[in-house]
N, C-alpha and C positions, 0 to 999 in steps of 0.2 A: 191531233188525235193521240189520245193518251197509248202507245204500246208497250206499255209493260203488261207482263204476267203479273196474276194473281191468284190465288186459293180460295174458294172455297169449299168446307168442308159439308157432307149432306149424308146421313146415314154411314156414319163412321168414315166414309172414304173421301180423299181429296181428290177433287178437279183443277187441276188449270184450267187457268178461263184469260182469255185475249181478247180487248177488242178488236173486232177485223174493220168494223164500218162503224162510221158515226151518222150519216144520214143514208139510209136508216140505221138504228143500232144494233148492227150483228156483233156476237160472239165467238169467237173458238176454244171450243171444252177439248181438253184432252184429260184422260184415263189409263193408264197403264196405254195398251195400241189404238184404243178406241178414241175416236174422234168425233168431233159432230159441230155445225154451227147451227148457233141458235137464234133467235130472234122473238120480240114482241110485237102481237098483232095490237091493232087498234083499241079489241075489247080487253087488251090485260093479259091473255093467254099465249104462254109460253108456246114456239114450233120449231122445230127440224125445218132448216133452209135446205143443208146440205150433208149428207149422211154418206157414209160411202157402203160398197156392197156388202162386204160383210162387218152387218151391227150387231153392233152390243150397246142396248137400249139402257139409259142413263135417265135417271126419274129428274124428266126435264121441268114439271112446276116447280120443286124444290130447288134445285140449281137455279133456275130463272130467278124464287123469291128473293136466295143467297147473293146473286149479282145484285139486284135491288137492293137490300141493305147493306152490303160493299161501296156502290156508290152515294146511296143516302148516308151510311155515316163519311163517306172521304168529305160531302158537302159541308157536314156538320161543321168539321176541320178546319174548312176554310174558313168559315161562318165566324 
């Protein structure tokens, strides 16, 4: 399982982003305190796994499409 950190950027501001799980594929976004894991559903749509009480909501399609082309261009790479 790949654990390294990586960025990206969405609406001027950067996220760290982690994979936590490969089956299935969660995330961990971090923002300045704000935290969140993320994951894709079956249909394609980005969700909140794991949130903690006080949020600060992070415009998760966008970050979700961002990890998608992170690892479709790392693919490219190997390719």
């Amino acid at each position: 399982m790949e654990n390294n950190f990586f960025v990206v950027t969405v609406n001027n501001t950067d996220y760290k982003v982690k994979m936590s799980s490969v089956i299935p594929p969660l995330y961990d976004v971090f923002c300045g305190e704000a935290y969140h894991q993320i994951g894709k559903t079956d249909a394609g749509l980005w969700v909140y796994v794991e949130t903690p009480s006080c949020v600060q909501h992070m415009p998760l399609q966008e970050i979700g499409e961002a990890i998608d082309i992170h690892f479709s261009l790392d693919s490219e790479e190997v390719n």
